[in-house]
N, C-alpha and C positions, 0 to 999 in steps of 0.2 A: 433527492437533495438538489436543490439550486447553488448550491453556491459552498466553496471550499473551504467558506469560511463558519459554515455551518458545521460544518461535519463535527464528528466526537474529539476529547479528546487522542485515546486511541480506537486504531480502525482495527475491524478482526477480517478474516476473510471476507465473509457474507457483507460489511460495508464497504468492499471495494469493490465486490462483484456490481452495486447498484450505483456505482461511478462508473468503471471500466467496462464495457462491453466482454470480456473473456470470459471464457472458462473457469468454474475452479481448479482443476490444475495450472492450467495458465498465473493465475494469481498465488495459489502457492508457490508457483517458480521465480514469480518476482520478489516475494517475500522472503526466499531462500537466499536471495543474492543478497551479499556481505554488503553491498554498497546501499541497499535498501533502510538497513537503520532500522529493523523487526527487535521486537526485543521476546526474547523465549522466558514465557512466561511457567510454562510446565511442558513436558519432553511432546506434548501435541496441541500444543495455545499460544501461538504468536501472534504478539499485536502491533502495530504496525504505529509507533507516534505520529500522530497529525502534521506536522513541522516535518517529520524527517519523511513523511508519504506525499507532500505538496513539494520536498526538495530533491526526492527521487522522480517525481514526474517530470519536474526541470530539467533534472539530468540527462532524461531517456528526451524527451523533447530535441536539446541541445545536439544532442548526438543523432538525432536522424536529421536536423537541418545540414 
């Protein structure tokens, strides 16, 4: 994927893994974080809203400048 504006409405794991460089655990531990904006679709399928995964990578950005 080129471009963030491409991406899905919502992202599940395995579309962030082909943005982020991590791990799958790595990304479900981002996922888990309350400030993430995942939304629990059944007790093991979280998806991740496009809007609130472009506004948590601002967040994590902001915070290590």
């Amino acid at each position: 994927m080129n471009s963030l504006e491409n991406l899905p409405l919502y992202l599940r794991a395995k579309d962030v893994m082909e943005i982020l460089p991590l791990k799958k655990s790595k990304i479900y531990e981002l996922m888990n974080d309350p400030r993430a904006g995942c939304i629990q679709v059944t007790p093991k399928i979280k998806l991740w809203p496009k809007e609130r995964f472009i506004a948590y990578l601002d967040l994590l950005d902001n915070q290590s400048a």
